[in-house]
The first five atom37 places (N, CA, C, CB, O) and aatype in JSON, in Angstrom:
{
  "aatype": [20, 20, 20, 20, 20, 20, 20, 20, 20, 20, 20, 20, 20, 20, 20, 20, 20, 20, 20, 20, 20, 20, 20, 20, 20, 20, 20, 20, 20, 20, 20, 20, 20, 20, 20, 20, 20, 20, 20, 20, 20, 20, 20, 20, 20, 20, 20, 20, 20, 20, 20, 20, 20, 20, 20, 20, 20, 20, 20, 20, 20, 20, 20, 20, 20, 20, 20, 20, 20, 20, 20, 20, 20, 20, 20, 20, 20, 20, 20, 20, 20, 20, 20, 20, 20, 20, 20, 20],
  "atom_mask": [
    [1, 1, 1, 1, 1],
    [1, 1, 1, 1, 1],
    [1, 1, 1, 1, 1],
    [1, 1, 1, 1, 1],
    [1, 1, 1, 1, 1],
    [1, 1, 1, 1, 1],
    [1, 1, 1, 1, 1],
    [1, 1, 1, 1, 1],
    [1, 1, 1, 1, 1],
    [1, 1, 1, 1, 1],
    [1, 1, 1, 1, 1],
    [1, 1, 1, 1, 1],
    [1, 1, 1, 1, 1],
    [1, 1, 1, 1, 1],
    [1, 1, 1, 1, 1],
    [1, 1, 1, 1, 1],
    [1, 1, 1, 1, 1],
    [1, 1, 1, 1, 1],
    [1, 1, 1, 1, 1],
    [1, 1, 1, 1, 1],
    [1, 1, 1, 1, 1],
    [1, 1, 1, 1, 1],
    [1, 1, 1, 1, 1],
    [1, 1, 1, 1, 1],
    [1, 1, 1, 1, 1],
    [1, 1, 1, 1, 1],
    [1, 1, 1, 1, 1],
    [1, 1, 1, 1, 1],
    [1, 1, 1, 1, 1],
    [1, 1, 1, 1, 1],
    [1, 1, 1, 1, 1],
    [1, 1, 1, 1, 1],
    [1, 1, 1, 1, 1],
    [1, 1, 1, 1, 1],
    [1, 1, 1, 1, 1],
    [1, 1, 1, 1, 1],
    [1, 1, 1, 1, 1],
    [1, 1, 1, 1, 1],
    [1, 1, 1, 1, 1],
    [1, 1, 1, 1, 1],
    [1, 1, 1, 1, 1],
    [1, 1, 1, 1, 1],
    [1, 1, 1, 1, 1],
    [1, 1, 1, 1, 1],
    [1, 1, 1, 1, 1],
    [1, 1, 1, 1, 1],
    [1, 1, 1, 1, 1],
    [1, 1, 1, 1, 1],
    [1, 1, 1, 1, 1],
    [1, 1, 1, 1, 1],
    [1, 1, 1, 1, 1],
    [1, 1, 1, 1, 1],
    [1, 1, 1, 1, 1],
    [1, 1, 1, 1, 1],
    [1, 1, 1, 1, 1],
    [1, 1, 1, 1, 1],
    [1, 1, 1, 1, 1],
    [1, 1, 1, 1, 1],
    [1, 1, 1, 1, 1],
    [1, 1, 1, 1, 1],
    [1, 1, 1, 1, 1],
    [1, 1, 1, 1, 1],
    [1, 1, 1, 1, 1],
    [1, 1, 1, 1, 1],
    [1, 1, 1, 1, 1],
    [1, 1, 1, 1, 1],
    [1, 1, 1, 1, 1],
    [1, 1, 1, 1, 1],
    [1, 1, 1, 1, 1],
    [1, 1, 1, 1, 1],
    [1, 1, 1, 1, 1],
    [1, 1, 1, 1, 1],
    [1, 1, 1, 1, 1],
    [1, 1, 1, 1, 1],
    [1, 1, 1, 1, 1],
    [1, 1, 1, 1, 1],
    [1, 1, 1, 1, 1],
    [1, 1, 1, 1, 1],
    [1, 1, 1, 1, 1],
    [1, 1, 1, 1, 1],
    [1, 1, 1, 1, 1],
    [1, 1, 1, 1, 1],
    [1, 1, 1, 1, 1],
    [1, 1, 1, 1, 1],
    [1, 1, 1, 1, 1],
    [1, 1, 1, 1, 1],
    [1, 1, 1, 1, 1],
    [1, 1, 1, 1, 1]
  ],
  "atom_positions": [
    [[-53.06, -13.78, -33.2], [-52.1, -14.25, -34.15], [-52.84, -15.07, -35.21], [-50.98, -15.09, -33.46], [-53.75, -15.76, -34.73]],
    [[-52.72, -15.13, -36.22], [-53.05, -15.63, -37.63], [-52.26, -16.37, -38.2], [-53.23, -14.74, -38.51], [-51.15, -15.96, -38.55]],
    [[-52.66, -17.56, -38.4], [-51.91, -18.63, -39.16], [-52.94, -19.35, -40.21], [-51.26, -19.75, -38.07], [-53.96, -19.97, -39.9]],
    [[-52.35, -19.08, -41.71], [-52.82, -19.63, -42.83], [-55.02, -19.22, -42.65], [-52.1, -21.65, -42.74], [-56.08, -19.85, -42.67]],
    [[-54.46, -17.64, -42.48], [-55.69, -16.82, -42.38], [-56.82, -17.3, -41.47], [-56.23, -16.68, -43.69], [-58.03, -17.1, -41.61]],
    [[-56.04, -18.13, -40.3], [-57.26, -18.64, -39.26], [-56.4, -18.09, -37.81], [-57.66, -20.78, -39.31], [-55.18, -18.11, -37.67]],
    [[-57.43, -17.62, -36.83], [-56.41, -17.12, -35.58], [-56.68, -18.25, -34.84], [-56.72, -15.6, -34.69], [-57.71, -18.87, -34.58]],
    [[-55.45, -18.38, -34.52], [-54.74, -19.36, -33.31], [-54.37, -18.67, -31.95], [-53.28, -20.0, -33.85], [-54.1, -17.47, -32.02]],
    [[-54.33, -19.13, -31.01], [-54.04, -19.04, -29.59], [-52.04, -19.09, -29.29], [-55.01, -20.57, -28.82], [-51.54, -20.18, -29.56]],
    [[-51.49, -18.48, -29.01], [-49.99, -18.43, -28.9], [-49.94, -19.35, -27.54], [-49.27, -16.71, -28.77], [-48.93, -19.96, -27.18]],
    [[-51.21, -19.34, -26.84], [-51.14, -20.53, -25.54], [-51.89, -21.06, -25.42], [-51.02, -20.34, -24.33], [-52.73, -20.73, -24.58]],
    [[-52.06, -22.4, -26.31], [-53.54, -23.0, -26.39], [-53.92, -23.72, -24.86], [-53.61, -24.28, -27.74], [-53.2, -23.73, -23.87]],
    [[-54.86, -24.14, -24.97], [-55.63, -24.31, -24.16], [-54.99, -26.23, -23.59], [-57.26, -23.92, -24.95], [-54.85, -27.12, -24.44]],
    [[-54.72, -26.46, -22.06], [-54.02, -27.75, -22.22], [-54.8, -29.25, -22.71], [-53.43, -27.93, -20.85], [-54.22, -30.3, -22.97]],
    [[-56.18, -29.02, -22.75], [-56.9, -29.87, -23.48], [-56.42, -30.26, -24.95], [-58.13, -29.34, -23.5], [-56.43, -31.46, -25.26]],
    [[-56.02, -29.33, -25.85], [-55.81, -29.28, -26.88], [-54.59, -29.84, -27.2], [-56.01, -28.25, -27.2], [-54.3, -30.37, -28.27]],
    [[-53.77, -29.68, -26.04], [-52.25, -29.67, -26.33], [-51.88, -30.15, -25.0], [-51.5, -28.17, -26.78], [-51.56, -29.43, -24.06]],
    [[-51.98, -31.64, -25.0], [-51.45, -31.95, -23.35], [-50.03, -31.51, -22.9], [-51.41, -33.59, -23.06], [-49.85, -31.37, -21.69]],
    [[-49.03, -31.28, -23.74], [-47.79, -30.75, -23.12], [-47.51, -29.64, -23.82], [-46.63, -31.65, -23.11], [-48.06, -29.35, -24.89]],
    [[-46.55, -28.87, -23.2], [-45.58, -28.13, -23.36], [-45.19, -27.46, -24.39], [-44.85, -28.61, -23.11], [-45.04, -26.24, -24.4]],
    [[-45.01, -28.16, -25.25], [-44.18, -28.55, -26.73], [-44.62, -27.11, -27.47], [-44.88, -30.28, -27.77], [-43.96, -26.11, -27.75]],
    [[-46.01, -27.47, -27.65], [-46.52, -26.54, -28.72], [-46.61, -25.27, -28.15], [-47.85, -26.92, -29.29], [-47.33, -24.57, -28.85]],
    [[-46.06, -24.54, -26.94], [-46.0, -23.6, -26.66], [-44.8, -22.35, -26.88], [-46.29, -23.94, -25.78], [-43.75, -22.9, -27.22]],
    [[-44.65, -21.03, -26.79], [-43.24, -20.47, -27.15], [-42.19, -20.64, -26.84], [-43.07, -19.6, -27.04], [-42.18, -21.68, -26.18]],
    [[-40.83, -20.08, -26.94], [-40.23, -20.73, -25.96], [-39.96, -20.32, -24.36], [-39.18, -20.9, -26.51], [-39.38, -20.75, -23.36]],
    [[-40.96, -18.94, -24.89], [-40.82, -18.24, -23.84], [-41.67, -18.52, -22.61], [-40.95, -17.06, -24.23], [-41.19, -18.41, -21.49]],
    [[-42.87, -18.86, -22.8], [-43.8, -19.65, -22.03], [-43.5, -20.87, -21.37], [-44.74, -19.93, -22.76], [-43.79, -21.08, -20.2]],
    [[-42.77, -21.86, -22.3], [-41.84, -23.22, -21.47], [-40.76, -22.65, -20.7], [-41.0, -24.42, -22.57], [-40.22, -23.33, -19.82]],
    [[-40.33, -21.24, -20.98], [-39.25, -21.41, -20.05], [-39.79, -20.9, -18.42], [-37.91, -20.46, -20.68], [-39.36, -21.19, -17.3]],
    [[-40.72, -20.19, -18.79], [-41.76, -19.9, -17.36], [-42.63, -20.93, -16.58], [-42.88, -18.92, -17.75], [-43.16, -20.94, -15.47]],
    [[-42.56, -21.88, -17.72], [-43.95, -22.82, -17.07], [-42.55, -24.26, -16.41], [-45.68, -23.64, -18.99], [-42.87, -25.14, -15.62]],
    [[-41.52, -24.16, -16.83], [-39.89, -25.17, -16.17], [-39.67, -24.2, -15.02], [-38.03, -25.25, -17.46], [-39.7, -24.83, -13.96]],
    [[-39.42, -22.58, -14.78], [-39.69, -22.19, -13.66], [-40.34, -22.57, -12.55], [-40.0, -21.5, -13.84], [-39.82, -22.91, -11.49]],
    [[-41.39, -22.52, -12.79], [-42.5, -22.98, -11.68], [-42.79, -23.97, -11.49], [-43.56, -22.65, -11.71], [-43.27, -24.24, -10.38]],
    [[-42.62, -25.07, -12.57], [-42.33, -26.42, -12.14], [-41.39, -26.84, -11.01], [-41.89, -27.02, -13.18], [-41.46, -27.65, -10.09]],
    [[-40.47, -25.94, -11.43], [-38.93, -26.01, -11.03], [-38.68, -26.02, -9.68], [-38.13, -24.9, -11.54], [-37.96, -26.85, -9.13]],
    [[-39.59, -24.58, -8.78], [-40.2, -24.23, -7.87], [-40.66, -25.25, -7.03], [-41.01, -23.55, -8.28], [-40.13, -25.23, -5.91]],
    [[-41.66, -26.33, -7.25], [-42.19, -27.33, -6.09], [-42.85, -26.99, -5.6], [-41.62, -27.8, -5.21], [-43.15, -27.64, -4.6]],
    [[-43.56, -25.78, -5.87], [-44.79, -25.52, -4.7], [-45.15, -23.81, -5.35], [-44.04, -25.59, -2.51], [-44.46, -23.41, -6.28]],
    [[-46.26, -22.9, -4.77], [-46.46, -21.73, -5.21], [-45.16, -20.84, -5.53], [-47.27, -21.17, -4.29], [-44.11, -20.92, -4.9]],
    [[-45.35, -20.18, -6.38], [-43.99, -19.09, -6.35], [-44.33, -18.27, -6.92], [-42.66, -19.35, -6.89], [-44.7, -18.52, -8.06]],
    [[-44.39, -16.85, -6.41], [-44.33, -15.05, -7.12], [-43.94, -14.81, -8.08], [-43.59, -14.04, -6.61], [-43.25, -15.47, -8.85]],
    [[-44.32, -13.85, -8.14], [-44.25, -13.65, -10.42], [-43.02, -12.65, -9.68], [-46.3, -12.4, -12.0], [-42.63, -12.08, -10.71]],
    [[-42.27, -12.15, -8.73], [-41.08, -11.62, -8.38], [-39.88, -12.84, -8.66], [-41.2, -11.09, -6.82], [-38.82, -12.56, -9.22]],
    [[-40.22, -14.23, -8.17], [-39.43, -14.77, -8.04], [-38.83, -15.53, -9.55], [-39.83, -15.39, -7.0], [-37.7, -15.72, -10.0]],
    [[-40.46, -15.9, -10.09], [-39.89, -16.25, -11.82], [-39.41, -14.88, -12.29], [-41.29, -16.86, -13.1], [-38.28, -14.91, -12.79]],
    [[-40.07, -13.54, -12.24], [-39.0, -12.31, -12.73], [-37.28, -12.34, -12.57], [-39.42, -11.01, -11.84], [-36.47, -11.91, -13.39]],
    [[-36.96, -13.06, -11.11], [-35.62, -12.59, -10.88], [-35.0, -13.92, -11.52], [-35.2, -12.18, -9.2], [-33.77, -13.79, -11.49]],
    [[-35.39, -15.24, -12.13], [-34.72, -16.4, -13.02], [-34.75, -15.92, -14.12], [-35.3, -17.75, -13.1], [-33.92, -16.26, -14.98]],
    [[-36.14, -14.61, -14.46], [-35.62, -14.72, -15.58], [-34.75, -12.99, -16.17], [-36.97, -15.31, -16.48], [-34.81, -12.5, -17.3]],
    [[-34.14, -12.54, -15.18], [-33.18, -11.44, -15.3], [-33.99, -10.48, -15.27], [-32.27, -11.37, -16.46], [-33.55, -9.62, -16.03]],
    [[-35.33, -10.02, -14.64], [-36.12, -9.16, -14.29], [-35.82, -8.41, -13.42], [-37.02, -9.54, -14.05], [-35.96, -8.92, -12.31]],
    [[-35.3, -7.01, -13.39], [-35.25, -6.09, -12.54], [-36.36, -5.84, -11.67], [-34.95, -5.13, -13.13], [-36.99, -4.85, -12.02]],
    [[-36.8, -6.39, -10.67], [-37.7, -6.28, -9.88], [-38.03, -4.8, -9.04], [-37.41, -7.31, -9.13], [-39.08, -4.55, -8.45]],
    [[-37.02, -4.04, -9.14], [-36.85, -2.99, -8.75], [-37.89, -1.95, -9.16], [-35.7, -2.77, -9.06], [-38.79, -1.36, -8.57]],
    [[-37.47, -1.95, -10.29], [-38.22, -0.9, -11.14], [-40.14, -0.96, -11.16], [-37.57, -1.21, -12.81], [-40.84, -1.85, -11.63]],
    [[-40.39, -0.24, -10.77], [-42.09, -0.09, -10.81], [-42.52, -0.49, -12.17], [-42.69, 1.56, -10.53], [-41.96, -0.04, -13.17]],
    [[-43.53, -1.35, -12.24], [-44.66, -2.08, -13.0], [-43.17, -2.51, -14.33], [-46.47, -0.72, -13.63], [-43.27, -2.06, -15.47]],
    [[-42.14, -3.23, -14.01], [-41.57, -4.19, -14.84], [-41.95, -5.68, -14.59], [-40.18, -4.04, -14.74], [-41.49, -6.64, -15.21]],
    [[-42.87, -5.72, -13.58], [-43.09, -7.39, -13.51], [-44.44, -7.25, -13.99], [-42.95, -8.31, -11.87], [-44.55, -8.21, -14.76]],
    [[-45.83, -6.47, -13.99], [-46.77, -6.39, -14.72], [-47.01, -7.23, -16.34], [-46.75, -5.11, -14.73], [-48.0, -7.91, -16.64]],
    [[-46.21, -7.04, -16.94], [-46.29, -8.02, -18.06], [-45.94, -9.09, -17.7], [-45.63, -7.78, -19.14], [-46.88, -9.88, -17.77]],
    [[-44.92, -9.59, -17.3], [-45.04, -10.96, -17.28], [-45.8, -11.81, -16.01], [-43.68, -11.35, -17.41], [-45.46, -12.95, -15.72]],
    [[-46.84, -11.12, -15.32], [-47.57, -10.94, -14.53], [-48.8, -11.5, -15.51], [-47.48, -9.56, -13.92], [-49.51, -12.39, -15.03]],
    [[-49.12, -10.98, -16.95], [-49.86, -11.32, -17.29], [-49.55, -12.28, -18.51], [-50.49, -10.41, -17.29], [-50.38, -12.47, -19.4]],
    [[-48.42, -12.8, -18.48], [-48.03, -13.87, -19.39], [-47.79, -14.81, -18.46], [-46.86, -13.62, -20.34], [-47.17, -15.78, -18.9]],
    [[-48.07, -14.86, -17.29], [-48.09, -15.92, -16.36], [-49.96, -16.38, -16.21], [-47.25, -15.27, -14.76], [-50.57, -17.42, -15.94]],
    [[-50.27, -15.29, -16.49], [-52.09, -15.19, -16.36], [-52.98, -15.83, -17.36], [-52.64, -13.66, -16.47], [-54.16, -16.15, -17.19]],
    [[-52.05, -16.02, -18.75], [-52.3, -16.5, -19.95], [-52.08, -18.24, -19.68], [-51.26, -15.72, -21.08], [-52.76, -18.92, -20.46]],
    [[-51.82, -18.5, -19.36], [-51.31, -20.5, -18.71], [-52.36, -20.26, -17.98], [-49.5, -21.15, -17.58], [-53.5, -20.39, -18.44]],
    [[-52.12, -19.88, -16.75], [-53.4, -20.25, -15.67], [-54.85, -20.25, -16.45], [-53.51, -18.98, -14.32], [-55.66, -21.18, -16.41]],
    [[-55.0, -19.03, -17.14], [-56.74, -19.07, -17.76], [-57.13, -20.34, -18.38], [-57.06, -17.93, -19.06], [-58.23, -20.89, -18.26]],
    [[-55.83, -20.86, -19.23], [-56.19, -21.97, -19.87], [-55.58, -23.62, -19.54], [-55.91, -21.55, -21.14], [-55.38, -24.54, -20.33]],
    [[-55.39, -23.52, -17.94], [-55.25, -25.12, -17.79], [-53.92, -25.22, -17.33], [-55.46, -26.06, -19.18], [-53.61, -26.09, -16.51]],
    [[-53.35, -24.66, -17.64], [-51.34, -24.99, -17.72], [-50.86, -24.49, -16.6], [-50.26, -24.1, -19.05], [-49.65, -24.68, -16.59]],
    [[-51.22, -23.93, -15.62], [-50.64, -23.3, -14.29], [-52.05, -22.7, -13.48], [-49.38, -21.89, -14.69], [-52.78, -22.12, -14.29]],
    [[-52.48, -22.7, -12.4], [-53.03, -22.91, -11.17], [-52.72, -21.23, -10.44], [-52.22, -24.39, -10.37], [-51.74, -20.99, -9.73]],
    [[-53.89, -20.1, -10.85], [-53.4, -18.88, -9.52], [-53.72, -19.62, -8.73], [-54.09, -17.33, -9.2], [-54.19, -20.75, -8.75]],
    [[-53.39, -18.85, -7.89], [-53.73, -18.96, -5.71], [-54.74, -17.53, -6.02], [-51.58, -18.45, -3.97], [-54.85, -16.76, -6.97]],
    [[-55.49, -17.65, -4.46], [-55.77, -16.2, -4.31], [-54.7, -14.85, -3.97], [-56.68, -16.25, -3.3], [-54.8, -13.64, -4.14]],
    [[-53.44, -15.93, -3.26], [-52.78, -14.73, -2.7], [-51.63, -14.01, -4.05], [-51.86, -15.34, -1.13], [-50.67, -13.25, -3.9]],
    [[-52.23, -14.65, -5.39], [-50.92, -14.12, -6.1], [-50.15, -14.66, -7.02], [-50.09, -13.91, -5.35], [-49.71, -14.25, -8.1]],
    [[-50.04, -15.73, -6.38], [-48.62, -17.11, -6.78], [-49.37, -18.31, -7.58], [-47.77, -18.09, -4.98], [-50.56, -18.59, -7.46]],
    [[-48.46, -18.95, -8.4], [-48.94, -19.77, -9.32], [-48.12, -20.7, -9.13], [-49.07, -19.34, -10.62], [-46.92, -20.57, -8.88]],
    [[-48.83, -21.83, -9.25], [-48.45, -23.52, -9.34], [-48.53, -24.2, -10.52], [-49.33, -24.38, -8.52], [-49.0, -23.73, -11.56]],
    [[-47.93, -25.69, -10.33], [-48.62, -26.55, -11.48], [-49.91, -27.06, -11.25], [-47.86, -27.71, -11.82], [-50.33, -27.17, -10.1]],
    [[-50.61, -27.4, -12.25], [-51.52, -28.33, -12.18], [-51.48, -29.73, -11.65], [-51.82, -28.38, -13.18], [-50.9, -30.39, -12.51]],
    [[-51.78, -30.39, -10.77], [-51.75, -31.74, -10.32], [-51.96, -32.63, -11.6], [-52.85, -31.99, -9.19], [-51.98, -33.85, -11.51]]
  ]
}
């Protein structure tokens, strides 16, 4: 994404941006999910808060990897087995 001909990050990095705020709204509403949660939780289980047909083959894949986009940069915690947390 490009803003005023310089590319920016749509999920910056949490160094940069200690909270929330500056993120989409779609990302805060995933990252209040899993807060929400209290402990690890499946990208099935934020799918089904957020009206995700879990049913259907590779419909949780994307947001599988918009959950992957936080974790790389600071804002949410994988596990090995899958599931994502907050950061302490």
């Amino acid at each position: 994404m490009q803003v005023e001909g310089r590319s920016v990050l749509k999920v910056p990095y949490r160094a940069e941006v200690p909270d929330a705020s500056a993120l989409p709204g779609g990302y805060q509403r995933m990252l209040g999910i899993v807060e929400a949660a209290g402990g690890p939780v499946m990208v099935e289980e934020v799918g089904a808060e957020l009206g995700i047909d879990a049913t259907i083959a590779g419909r949780l894949e994307p947001l599988r990897g918009k959950l992957s986009k936080p974790a790389d940069r600071g804002r949410l915690r994988k596990l090995p087995n899958g599931t994502f947390t907050t950061r302490p």
